[in-house]
C-alpha positions in Angstrom: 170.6 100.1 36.6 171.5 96.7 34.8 168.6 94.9 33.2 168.5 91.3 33.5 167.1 88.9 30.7 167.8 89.8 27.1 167.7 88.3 23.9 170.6 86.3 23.9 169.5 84.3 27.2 168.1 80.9 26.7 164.6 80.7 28.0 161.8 77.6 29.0 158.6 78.4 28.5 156.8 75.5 30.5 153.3 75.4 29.6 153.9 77.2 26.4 150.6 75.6 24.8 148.3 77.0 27.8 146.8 80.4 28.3 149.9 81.8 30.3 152.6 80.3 28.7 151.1 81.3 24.9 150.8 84.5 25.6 154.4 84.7 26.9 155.9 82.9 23.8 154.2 85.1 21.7 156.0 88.1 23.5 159.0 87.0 23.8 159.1 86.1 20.2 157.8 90.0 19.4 160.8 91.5 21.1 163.6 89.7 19.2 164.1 86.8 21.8 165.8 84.1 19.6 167.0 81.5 22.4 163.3 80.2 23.3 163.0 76.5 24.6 159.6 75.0 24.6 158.2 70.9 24.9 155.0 69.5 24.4 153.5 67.5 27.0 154.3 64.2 24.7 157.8 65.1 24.1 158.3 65.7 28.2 156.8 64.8 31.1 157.1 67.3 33.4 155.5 65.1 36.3 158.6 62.9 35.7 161.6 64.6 38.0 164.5 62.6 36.2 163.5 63.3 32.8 162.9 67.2 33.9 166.5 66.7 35.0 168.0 65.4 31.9 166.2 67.9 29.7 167.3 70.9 32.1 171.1 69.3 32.0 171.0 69.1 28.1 169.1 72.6 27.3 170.4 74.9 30.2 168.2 77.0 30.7 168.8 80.5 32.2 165.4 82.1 32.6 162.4 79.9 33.5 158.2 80.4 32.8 156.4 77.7 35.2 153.4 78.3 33.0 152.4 74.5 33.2 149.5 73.2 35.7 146.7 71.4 35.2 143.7 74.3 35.5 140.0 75.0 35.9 136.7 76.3 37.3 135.2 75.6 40.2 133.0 72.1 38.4 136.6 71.0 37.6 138.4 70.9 40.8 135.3 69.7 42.0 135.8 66.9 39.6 139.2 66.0 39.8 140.2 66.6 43.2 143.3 64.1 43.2 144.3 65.0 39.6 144.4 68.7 40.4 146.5 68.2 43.4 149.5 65.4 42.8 150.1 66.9 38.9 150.5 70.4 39.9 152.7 69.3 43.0 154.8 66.9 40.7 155.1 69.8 38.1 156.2 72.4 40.4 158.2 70.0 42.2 160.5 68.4 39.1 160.6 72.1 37.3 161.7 73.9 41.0 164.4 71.6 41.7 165.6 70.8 38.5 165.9 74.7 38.1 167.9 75.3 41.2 170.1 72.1 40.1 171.2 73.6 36.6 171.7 77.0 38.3 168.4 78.6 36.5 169.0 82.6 37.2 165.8 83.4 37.6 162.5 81.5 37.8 158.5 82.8 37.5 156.3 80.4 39.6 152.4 81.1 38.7 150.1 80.6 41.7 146.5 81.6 42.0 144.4 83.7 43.7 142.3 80.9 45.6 145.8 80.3 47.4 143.9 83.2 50.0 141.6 82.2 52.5 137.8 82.0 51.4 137.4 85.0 54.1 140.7 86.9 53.4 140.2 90.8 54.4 140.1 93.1 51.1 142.0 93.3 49.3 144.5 90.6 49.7 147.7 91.4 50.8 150.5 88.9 50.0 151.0 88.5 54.0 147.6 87.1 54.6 148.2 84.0 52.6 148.1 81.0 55.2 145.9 83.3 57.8 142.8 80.9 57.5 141.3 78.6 55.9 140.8 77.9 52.3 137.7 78.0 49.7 136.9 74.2 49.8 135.5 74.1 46.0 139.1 74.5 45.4 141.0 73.5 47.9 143.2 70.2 46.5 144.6 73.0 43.1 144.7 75.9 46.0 147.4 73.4 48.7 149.3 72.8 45.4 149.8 75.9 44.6 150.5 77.2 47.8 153.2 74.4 48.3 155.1 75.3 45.0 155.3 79.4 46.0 156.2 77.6 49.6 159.0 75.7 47.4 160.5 78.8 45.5 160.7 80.4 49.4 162.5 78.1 50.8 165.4 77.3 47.7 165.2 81.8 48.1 166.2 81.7 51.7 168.2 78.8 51.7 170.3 79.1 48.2 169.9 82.6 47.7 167.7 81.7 43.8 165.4 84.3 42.4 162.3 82.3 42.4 159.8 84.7 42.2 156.1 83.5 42.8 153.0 85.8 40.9 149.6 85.5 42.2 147.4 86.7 39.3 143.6 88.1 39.6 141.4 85.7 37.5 143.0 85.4 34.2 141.1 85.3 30.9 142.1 85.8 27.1 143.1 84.5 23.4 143.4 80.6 24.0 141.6 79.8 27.0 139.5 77.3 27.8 136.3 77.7 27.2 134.3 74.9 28.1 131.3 75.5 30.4 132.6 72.3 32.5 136.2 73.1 33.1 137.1 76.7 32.5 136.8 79.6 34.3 133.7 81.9 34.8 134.9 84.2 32.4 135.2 82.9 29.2 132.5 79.3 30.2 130.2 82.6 30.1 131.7 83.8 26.2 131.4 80.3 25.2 127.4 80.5 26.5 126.7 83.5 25.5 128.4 82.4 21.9 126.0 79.2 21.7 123.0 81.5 22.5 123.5 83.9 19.3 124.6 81.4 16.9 121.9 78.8 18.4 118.7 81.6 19.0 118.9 80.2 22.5 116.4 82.5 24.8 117.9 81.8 28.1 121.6 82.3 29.5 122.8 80.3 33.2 124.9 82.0 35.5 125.8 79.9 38.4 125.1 80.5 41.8 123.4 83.0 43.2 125.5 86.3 40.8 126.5 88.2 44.0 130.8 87.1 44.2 132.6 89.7 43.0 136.0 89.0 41.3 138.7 90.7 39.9 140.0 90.0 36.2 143.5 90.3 34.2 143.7 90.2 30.6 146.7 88.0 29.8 148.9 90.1 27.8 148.8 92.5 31.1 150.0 89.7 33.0 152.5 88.9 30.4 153.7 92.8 30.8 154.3 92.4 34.8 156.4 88.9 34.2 158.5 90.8 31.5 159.2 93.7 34.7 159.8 91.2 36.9 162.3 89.0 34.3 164.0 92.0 33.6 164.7 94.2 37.1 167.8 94.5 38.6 168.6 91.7 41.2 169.1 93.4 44.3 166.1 95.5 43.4 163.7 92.4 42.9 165.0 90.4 45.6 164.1 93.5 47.8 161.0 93.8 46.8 159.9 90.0 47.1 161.3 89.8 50.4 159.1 92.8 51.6 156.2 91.0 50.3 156.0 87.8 51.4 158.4 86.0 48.2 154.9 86.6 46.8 153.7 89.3 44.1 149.8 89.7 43.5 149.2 90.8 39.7 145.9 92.6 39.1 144.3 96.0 38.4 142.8 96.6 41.3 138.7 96.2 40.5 136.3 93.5 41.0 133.1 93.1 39.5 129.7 90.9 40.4 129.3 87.8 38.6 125.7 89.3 37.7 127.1 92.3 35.9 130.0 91.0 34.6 127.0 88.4 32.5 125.5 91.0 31.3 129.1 93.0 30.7 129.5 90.2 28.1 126.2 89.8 26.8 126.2 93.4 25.8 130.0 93.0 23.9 128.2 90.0 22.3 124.9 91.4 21.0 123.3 88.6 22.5 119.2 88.9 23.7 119.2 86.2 25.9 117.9 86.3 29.3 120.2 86.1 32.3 119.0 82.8 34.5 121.0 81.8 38.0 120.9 78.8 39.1 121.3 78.7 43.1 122.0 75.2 43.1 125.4 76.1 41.8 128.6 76.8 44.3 129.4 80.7 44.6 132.9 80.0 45.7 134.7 82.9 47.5 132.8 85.7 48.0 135.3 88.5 47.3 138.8 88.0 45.4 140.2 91.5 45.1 144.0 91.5 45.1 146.6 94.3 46.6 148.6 95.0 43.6 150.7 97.8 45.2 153.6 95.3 45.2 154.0 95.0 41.2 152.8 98.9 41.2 155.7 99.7 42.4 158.1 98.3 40.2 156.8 99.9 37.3 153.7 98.2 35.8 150.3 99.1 35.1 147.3 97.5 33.6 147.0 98.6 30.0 143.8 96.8 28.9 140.2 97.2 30.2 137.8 94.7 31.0 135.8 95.6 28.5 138.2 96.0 25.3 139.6 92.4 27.0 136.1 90.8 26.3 136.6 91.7 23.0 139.8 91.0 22.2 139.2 87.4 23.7 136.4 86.9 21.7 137.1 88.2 18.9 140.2 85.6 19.4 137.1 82.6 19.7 135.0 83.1 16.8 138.3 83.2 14.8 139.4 79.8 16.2 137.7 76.4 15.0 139.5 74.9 18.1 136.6 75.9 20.7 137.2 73.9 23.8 140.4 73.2 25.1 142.0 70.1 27.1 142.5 71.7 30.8 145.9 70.3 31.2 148.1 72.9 30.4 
């Protein structure tokens, strides 16, 4: 079976600052990968479509990582509803097209789970995205996301491109962001928790009411089923992603409550604080529990736990002096 992507292929990591795009950097540069491409957000503008096509007509690349979107929690998109929606859709749009223009091989889209209705049957098969109607705490980041796998469908149908869209399960890890407003449950919670030991704080918040379960990925594992997907014969992958919608879910295949994934990481943390909700807080979707039989079958498996990914991330964070990240990625 021939392998795509190797070492001599030139590769753009968009996003490479970010959670995702980090993570995948620091892989590729592991495993001998020499050709990597990589902009800040000051040197290019990837909201600007001309200047995404100049940079893609000078650089050529041949693989492509769509790691860049703006991101956050539920207080974020709650926030910056407008922000959250035109970005993502100008990022996707100008990388997408740009892609297929310079004849990009093969392309990694990142969408998200709230791209599944708020009352999606679990867990969520890559067919039932579009069957109803969306979590509304998230709804402007959920329509964008949604477009761009849209996007890499239609350029796969009608142009034949491997654009292959990956719905992870809630993501967490080294470099996240973790501020309480903006980031995700996960590590806003390390970031508490943190504050509470080195502070002698008595009382921890956990919004809502501590009953959603979700389902987390440590990023490296994520990084792992990009690497399968980069690297699988063609006719094999385009296979695949056409029996699944053009869409691929990524997770382990558990979910935990909100409640006990607080105390989870109050337990890795030695902290003594007491656990407080506060109701006044959205729950979001009830359930997010992905069907990962898709990626399964290709070869991967989740290698890290929840709990040894608690303490790898925040082992990561007390190291760090760079606490709380900008939520543009």
């Amino acid at each position: 079976m021939r392998l795509d992507m190797d070492q001599k292929n030139r590769i753009y990591i968009a996003g490479h600052r970010g959670l995702v795009g980090s993570a995948l950097l620091q892989k590729l540069q592991a495993d001998g990968y020499s050709h990597l491409i990589t902009r800040t957000r000051s040197e290019l503008d990837l909201t600007d479509g001309s200047k995404v096509d100049r940079f893609f007509k000078m650089e050529r690349p041949e693989y492509v990582f769509l790691a860049a979107a703006r991101v956050g929690g539920i207080e974020a998109n709650r926030s910056f509803p407008a922000e959250f929606i035109l970005e993502n859709m100008m990022i996707q749009s100008s990388v997408i097209r740009a892609s297929h223009s310079h004849g990009v091989q093969r392309l990694i889209f990142f969408g998200s789970n709230c791209a599944y209705p708020k009352n999606c049957p679990q867990p969520m098969k890559e067919e039932y995205i579009l069957s109803g109607r969306l979590e509304p705490t998230s709804l402007p980041y959920a329509v964008a996301k949604i477009a761009g796998m849209k996007m890499c469908e239609a350029y796969n149908r009608q142009y034949g491109t491997l654009f292959v869209s990956v719905i992870p399960a809630t993501l967490y890890g080294p470099r996240d962001n973790f501020d309480p407003q903006t980031s995700h449950v996960l590590s806003a919670l390390i970031h508490k928790f943190h504050e509470a030991v080195s502070g002698g704080e008595e009382q921890v918040v956990v919004w809502g009411s501590g009953k959603p379960r979700r389902e987390f990925l440590y990023v490296g594992d994520l990084v792992d089923a990009c690497f399968v997907l980069m690297k699988l014969d063609s006719k094999i992958l385009r296979s695949a992603i056409e029996q699944s919608n053009f869409v691929i879910n990524v997770g382990p295949g558990t979910d935990i409550r909100m409640m006990d994934l607080a105390n989870l990481i109050r337990k890795s943390m030695d902290c003594s604080a007491e656990l407080t909700l506060d109701p006044s807080k959205p729950d979001g979707t009830p359930r997010r529990l992905l069907d990962s039989r898709s990626i399964r079958a290709l070869g991967w498996m989740p290698r890290v736990s929840l709990e040894e990914g608690i303490r790898k991330t925040y082992d990561w964070y007390k190291k760090t002096e760079i606490k709380i990240k900008d939520p543009v990625r």
